[in-house]
Structures are given as C-alpha cells and as structure tokens.
C-alpha positions as a Markdown table, in Angstrom:
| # | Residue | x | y | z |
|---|---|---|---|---|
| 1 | Unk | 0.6 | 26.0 | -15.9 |
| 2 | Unk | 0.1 | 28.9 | -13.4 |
| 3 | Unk | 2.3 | 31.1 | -12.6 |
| 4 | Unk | 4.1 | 30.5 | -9.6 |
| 5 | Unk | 5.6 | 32.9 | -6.2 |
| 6 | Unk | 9.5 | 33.3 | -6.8 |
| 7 | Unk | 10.6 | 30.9 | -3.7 |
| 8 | Unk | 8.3 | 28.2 | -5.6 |
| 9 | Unk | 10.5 | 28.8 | -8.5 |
| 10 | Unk | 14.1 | 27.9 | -6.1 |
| 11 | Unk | 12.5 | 25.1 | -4.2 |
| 12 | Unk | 11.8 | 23.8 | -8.4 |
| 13 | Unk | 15.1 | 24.8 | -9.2 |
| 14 | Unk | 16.4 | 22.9 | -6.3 |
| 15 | Unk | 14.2 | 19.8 | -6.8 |
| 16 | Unk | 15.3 | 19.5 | -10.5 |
| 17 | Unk | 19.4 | 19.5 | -9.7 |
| 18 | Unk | 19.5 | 17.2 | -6.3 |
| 19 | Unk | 20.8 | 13.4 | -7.1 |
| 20 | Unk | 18.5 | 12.6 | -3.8 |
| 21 | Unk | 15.7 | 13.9 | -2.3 |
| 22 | Unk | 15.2 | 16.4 | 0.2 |
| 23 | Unk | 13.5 | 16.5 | 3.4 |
| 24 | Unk | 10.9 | 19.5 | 4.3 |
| 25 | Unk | 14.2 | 20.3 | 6.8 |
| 26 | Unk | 16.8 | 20.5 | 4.2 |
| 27 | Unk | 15.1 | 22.8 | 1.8 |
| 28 | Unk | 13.9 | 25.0 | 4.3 |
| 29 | Unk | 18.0 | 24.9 | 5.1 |
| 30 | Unk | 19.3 | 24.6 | 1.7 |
| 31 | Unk | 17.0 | 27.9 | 0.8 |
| 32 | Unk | 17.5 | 29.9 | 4.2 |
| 33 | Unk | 14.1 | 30.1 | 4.5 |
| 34 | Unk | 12.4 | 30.9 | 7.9 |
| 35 | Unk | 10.3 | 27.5 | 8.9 |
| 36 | Unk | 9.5 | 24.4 | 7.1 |
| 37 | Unk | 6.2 | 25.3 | 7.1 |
| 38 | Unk | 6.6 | 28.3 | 5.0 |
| 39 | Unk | 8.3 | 25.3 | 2.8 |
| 40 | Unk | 5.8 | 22.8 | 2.8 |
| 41 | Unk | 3.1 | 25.9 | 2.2 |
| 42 | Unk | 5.0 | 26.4 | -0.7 |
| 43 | Unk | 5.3 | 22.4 | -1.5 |
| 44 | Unk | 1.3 | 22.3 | -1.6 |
| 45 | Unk | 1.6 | 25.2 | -4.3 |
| 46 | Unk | 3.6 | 23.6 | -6.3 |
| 47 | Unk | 1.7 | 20.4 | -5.9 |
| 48 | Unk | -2.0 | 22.1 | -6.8 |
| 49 | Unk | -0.4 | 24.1 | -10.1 |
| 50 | Unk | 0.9 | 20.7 | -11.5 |
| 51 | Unk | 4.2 | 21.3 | -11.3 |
| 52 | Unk | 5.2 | 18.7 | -9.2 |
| 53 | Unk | 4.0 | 15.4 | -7.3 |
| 54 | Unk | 4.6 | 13.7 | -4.0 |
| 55 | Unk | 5.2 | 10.0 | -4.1 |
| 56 | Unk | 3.0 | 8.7 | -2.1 |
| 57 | Unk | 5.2 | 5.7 | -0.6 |
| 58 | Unk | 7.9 | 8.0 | 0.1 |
| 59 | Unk | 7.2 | 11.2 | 1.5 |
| 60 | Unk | 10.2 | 13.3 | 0.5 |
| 61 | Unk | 10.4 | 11.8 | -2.7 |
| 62 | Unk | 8.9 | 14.5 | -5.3 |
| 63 | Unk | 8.7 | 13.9 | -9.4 |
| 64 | Unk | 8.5 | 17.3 | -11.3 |
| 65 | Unk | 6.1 | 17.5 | -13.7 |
| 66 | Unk | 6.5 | 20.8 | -15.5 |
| 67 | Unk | 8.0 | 24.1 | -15.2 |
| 68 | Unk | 6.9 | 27.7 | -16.5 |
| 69 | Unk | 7.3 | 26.9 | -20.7 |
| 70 | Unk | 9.4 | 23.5 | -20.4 |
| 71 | Unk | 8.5 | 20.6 | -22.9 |
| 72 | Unk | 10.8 | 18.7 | -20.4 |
| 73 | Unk | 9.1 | 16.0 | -17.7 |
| 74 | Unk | 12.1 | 15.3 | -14.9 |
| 75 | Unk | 11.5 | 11.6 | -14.3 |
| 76 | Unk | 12.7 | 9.8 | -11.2 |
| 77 | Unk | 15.3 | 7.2 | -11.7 |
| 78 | Unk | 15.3 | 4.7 | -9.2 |
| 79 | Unk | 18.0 | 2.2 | -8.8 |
| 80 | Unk | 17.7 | -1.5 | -9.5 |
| 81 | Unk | 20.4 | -2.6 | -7.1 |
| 82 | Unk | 18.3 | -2.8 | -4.1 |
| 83 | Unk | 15.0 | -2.0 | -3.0 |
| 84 | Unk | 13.1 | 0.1 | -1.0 |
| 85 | Unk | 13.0 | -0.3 | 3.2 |
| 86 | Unk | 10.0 | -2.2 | 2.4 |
| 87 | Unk | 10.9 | -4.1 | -0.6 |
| 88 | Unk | 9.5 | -2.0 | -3.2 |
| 89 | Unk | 11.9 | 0.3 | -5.3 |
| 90 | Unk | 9.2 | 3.2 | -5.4 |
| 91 | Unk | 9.7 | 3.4 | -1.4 |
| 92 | Unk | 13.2 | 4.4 | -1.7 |
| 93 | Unk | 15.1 | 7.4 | -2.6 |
| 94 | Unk | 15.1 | 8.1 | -6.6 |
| 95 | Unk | 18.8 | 8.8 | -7.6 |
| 96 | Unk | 18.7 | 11.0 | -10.0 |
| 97 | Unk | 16.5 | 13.1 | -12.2 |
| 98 | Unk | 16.5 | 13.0 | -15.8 |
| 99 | Unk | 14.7 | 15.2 | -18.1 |
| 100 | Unk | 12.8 | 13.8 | -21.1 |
| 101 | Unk | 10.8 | 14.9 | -23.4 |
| 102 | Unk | 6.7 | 14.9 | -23.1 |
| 103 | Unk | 6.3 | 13.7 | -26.3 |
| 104 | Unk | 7.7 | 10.2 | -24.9 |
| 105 | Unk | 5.0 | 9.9 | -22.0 |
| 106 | Unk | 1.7 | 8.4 | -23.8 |
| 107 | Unk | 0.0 | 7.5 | -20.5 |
| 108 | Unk | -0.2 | 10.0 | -17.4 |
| 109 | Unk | 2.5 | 12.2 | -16.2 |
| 110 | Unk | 2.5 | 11.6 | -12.7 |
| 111 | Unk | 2.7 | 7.7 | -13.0 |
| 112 | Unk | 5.9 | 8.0 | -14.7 |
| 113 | Unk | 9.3 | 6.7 | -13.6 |
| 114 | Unk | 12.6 | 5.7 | -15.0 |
| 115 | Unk | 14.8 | 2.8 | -13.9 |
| 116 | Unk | 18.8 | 1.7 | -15.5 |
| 117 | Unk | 18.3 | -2.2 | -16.8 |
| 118 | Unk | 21.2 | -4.3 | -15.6 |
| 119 | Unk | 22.8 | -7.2 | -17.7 |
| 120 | Unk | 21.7 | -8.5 | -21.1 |
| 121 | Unk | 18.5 | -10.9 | -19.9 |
| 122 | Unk | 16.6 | -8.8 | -21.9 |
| 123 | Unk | 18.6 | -8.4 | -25.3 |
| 124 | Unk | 17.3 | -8.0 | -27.8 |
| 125 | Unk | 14.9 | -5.4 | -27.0 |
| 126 | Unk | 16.5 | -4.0 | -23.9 |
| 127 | Unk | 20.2 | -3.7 | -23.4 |
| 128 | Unk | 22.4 | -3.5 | -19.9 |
| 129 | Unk | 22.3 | 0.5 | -19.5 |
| 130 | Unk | 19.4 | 1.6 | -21.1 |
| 131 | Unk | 16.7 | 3.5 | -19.5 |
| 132 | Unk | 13.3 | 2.2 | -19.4 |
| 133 | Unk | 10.5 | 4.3 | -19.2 |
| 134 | Unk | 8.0 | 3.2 | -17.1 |
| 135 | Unk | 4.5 | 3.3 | -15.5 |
| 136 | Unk | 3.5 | 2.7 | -12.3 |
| 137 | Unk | 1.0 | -0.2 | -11.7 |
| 138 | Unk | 0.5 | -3.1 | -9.7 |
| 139 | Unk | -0.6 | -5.5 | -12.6 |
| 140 | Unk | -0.1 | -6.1 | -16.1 |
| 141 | Unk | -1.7 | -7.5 | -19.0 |
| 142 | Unk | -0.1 | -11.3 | -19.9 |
| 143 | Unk | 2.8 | -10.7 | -22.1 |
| 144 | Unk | 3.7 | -7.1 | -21.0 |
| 145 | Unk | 7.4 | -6.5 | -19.7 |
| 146 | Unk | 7.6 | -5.2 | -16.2 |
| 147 | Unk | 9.3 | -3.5 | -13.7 |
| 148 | Unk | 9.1 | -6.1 | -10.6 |
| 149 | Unk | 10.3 | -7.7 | -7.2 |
| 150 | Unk | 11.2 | -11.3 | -6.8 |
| 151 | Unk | 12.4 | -12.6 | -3.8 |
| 152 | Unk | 13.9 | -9.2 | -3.3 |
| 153 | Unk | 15.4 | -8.8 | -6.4 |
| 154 | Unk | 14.5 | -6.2 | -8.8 |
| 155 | Unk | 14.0 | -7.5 | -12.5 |
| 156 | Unk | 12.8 | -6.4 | -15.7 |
| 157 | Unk | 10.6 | -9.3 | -17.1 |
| 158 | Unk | 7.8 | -10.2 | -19.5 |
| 159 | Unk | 5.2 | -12.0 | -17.4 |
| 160 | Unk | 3.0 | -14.5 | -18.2 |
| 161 | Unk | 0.4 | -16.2 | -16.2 |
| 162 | Unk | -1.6 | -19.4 | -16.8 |
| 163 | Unk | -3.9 | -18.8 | -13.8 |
| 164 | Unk | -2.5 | -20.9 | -11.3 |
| 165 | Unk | 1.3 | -19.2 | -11.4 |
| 166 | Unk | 3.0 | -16.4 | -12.7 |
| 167 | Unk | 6.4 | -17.0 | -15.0 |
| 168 | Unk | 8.9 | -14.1 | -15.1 |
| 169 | Unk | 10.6 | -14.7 | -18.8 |
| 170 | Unk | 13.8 | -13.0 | -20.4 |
| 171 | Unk | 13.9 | -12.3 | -24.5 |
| 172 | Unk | 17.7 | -13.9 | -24.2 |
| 173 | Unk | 17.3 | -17.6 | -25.0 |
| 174 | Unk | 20.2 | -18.1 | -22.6 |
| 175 | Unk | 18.1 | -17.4 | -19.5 |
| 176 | Unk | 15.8 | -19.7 | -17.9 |
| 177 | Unk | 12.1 | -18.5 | -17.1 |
| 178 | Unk | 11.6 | -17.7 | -13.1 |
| 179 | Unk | 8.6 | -18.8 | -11.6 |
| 180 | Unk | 7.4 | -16.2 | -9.4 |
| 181 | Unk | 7.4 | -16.4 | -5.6 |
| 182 | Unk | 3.9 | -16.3 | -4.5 |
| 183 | Unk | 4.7 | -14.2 | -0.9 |
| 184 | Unk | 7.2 | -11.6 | -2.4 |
| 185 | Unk | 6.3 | -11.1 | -6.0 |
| 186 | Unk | 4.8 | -8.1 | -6.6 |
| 187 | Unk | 4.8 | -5.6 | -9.9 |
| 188 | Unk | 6.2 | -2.0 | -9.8 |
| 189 | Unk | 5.3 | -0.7 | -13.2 |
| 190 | Unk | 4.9 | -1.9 | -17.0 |
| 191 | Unk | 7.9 | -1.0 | -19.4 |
| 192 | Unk | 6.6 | 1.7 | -22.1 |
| 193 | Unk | 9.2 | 2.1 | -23.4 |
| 194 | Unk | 13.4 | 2.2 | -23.6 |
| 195 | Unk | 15.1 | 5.5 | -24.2 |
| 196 | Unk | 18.8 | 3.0 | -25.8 |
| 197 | Unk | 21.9 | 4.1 | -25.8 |
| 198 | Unk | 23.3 | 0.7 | -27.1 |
| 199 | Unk | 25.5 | 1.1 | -30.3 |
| 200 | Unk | 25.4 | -2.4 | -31.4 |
C-alpha cells in the first residue's frame, strides 16, 4: 500500500464508519472540504493505491479494501429484504460495513461482499443470521450455493441445472425446490463461505 495525503486518510476514516453510502456531496460536506471535486480527486487516489473500490452498479457505493498496516478488508453488507432499484442487490445501498479478516478472502478482494441469510431454508450449513461471504459473479458451477434473484426475491440457494431449466434447492428437507423464472432469475454471487454465529 502507498502512502496516502492526510484528507485521503478522513474521507477512509469516513467511508469505514458510515451505515450508508455517501454521495461525492456529502463528503465534500461531511469533511468541510472546498468542492467535490477536490473530493472525487481524492476518491481517484484512493481508488489507484488499492485502498478502496467503486461499485460499478452503484456509483456512491465504495468497498474499502485496505488501509495503511490493517489485515482487516471492510466488506459491504447488503440487505436481503429488498433489492436494488433495478432488481439486483449490488445496485442498492450496502448497509453496513463489516471488517474481516484477509485471511478469509481466497478469491479477489474487490469481488467480495457480505449479505445476513434470513430463515432456516438453508440449515444445516447456513443458519438465519449468519453472514455469508460472498463473491460476485453472474454464474455458478452446478451445485454451488448462491446469492440470487427470483421473481424479486433475494435467496440463498444451491443451483442445479439440467440444461433446459435451472432448480433453486434448500439443504432443509422441509423446503420444496424452486424452479427458476426464466425472465427474472439472475445470480449475484457464489457463497464462499459463512462467518456463523449459530450456537446450536
């Protein structure tokens, strides 16, 4: 990591403890700096040292990476309640940032998000509150367990295909398999793997 100016240092600082994401505006106000260019200058710096990322689908959405001597990534949690404007959870504001440890990302840094599972679907491998590591992709390999969208529904399922349709399966018995809708189904990311805080 380079080093980095000392109002690059705040607008990291600032990224890391905000629930939500912040417009070019805000920080500029939030900082009392003099333009939001000065901010977004300072954005780009950021961006080109590796300490943080833009999300592409969502312009004032930013994942941090890295700071000075951290072995800390702040991951994106997005909710599983809703989706994005457009349908996809990626597109909307994360709600909060957690830190986690490097050591747990296997596969590249910047494709890495974190979303809550919801409800027991999934037990027992994942359990209602756990947080799922995950990386983003719009495919998976048959059998993988995935972050997707469903008739504009966010699940966590392992998908299988047989060619002509895709099956969205829980690992509880109880729950039927879901056979994909063909116009809205689309995959957000492939589960690798579940940070638990189930005590079972």
């Amino acid at each position: 990591m380079k080093k980095i100016h000392p109002t690059q240092e705040k607008i990291l600082q600032l990224l890391k403890s905000a629930d939500n994401s912040f417009t070019v505006r805000e920080m500029q106000e939030a900082l009392s700096l003099s333009s939001t260019s000065v901010v977004f200058h300072h954005l780009q710096q950021l961006e080109k040292k590796g300490y943080i990322r833009r999300n592409p689908e969502n312009p004032s959405d930013y994942q941090i990476l890295g700071d000075v001597d951290s072995t800390l990534l702040y991951l994106n949690l997005y909710g599983m309640a809703k989706c994005g404007p457009d349908g996809y959870i990626l597109s909307g504001d994360p709600i909060d940032r957690i830190p986690v440890s490097r050591k747990m990302i296997n596969f590249q840094y910047d494709k890495a998000f974190l979303v809550s599972a919801s409800g027991d679907s999934m037990e027992p491998k994942i359990y209602d509150g756990d947080l799922l590591i995950a990386m983003k992709a719009n495919r998976c390999e048959n059998g993988e367990i995935a972050v997707c969208v469903n008739n504009e529904k966010v699940l966590v399922k392992k998908i299988t295909s047989d060619g002509s349709e895709i099956t969205l399966n829980s690992l509880n018995d109880e729950y039927q398999p879901i056979i994909a809708d063909p116009e809205s189904f689309h995959i957000e990311g492939v589960v690798k793997g579940v940070i638990s805080y189930n005590l079972k």
